[in-house]
C-alpha positions as CSV (number, residue, x, y, z in Angstrom):
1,X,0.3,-1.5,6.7
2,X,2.3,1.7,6.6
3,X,1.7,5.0,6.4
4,X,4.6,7.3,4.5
5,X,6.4,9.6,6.1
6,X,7.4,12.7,4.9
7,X,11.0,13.9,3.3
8,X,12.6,12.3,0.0
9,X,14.7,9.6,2.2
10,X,11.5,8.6,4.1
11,X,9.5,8.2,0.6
12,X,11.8,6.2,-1.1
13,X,12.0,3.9,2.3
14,X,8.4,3.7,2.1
15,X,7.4,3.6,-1.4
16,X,10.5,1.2,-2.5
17,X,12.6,-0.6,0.3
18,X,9.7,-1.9,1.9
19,X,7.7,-2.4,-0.9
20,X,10.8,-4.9,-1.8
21,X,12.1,-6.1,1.3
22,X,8.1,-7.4,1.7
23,X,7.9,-9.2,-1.1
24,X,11.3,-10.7,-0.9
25,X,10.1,-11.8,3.3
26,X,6.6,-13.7,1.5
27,X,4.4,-10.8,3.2
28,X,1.2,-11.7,1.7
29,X,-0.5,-8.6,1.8
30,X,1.5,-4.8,2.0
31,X,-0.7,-2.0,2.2
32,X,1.0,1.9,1.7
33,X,-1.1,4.6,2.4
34,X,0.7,7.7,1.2
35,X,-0.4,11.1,1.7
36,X,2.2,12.7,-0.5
37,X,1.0,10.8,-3.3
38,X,-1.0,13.3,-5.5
39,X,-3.9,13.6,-3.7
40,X,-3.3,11.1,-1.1
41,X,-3.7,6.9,-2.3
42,X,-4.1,3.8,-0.7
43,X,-1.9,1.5,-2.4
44,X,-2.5,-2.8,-1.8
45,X,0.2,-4.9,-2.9
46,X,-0.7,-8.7,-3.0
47,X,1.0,-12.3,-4.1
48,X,4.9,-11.3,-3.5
49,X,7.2,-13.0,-5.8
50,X,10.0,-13.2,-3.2
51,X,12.6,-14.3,-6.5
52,X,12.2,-10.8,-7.6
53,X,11.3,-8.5,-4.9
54,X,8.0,-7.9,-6.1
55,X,4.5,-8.1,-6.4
56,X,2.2,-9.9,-8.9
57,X,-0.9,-8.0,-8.2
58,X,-0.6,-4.0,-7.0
59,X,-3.9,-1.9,-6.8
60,X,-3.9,1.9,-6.6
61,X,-6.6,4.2,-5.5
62,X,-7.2,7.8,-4.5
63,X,-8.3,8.5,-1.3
64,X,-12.0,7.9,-0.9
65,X,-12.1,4.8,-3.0
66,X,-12.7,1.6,-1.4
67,X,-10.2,-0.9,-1.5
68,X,-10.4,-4.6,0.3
69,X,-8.0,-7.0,1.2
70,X,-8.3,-10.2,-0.8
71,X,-6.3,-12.2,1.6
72,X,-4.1,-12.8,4.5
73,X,-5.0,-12.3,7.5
74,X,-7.0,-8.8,7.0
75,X,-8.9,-10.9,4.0
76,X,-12.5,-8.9,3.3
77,X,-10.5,-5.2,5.7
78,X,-11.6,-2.0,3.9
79,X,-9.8,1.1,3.3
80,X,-11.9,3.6,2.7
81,X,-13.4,7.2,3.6
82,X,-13.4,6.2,7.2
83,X,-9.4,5.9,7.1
84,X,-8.5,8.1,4.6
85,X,-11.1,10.5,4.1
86,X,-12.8,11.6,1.2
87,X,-11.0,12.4,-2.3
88,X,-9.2,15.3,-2.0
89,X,-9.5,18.4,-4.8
């Protein structure tokens, strides 16, 4: 799980290195939760494809939607108003 951290250079760490580096390692499950992303989102990144530094399966959702880990070992974890808070206007 990370949390981005402010500043362009941090971002595109957060949002894109990782995000690759991840998938390329077999992570099963990456989970971003980005505050400078709109409103704030949780995003959860499953089944890497380390051949191309990616994920198969990437879920988005503003803050105060629930979102649950389909696997790994945080299988049936949810993110949700209790971490994030509610939506933000």
């Amino acid at each position: 799980m990370e949390v981005a951290s402010p500043g362009h250079r941090n971002l595109e760490r957060d949002r894109m290195r990782k995000r690759r580096e991840y998938a390329r390692a077999g992570i099963p499950v990456y989970v971003l939760i980005d505050d400078y992303d709109g409103q704030g989102s949780v995003t959860l990144f499953t089944v890497p494809r380390p051949d191309k530094a990616d994920w198969e399966d990437i879920h988005r959702v503003p803050y105060g939607t629930e979102i649950t880990s389909p696997e790994g070992p945080a299988k049936g974890f949810v993110i949700g108003e209790a971490i994030t808070g509610p939506k933000r206007k």
